[in-house]
C-alpha positions in Angstrom: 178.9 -103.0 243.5 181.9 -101.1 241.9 184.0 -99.1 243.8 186.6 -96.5 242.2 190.5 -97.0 242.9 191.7 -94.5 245.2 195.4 -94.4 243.6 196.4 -92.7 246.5 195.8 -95.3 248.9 197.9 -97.7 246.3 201.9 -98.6 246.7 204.6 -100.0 245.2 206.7 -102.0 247.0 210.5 -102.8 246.1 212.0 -105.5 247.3 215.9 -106.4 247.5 216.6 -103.6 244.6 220.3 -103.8 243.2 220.2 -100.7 240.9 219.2 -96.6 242.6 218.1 -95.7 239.4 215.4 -98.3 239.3 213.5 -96.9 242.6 213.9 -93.4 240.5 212.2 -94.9 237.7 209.4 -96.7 239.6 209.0 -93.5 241.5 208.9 -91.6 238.2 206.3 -94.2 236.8 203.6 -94.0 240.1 203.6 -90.4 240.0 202.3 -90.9 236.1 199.9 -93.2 237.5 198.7 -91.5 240.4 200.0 -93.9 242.7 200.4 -92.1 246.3 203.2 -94.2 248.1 206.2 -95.8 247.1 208.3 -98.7 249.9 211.7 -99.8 249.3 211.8 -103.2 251.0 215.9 -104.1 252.1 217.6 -102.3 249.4 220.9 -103.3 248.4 222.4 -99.8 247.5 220.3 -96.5 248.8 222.0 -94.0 247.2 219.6 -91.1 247.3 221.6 -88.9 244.8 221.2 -91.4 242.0 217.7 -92.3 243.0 216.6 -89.2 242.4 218.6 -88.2 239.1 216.3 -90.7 237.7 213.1 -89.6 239.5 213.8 -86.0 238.3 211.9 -83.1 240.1 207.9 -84.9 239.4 208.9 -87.8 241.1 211.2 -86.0 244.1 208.4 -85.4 246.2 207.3 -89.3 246.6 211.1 -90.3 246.9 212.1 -87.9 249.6 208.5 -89.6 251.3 209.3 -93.0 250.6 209.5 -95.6 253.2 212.1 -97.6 253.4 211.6 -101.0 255.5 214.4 -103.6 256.8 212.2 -106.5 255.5 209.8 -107.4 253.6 207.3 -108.7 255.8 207.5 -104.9 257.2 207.1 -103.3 254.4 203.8 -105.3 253.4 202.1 -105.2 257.0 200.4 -102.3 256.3 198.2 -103.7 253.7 195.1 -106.3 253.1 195.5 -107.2 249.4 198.7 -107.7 248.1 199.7 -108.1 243.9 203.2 -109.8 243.6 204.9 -109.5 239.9 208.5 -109.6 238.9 210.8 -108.9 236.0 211.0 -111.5 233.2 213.8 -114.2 233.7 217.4 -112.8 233.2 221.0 -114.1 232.9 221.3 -113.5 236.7 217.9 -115.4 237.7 217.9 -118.6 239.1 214.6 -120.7 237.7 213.6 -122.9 240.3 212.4 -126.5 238.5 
């Protein structure tokens, strides 16, 4: 049996973010999704003023209610399924062989 997504009870998670601007954006992008929470897992730079220049005012709301967690182990307790991805490989990535 199908069940409909409740986008609410979705989240994104960042982990170890470098850049403000990019919790802005993903904040920006769940709102056009629906997505209802939005964790910041041991963020390198919180600065709140450029985080939400990027989320403008549609996205303010779910920054100002974000959660932000010391670890990442915290920030993904909550949960019982769990979808990992990450940004394509980059002159600052290490590849693993």
């Amino acid at each position: 049996m199908c069940q409909k997504v409740r986008m609410e009870n979705v989240a994104i998670v960042l982990h170890d973010t470098r850049i403000p601007e990019n919790i802005g954006a993903a904040a920006r992008a769940a709102v056009n999704m629906g997505v209802g929470q939005l964790i910041v897992s041991a963020p390198r730079h919180l600065d709140m003023e450029r985080v939400l220049k990027v989320a403008t005012h549609s996205a303010s709301g779910l920054v100002k209610a974000m959660k932000v967690c010391s670890t990442l182990p915290e920030a993904l307790g909550a949960f019982n399924w769990i979808v990992g991805t990450t940004a394509r490989l980059g002159g600052t990535r290490r590849v693993n062989s």
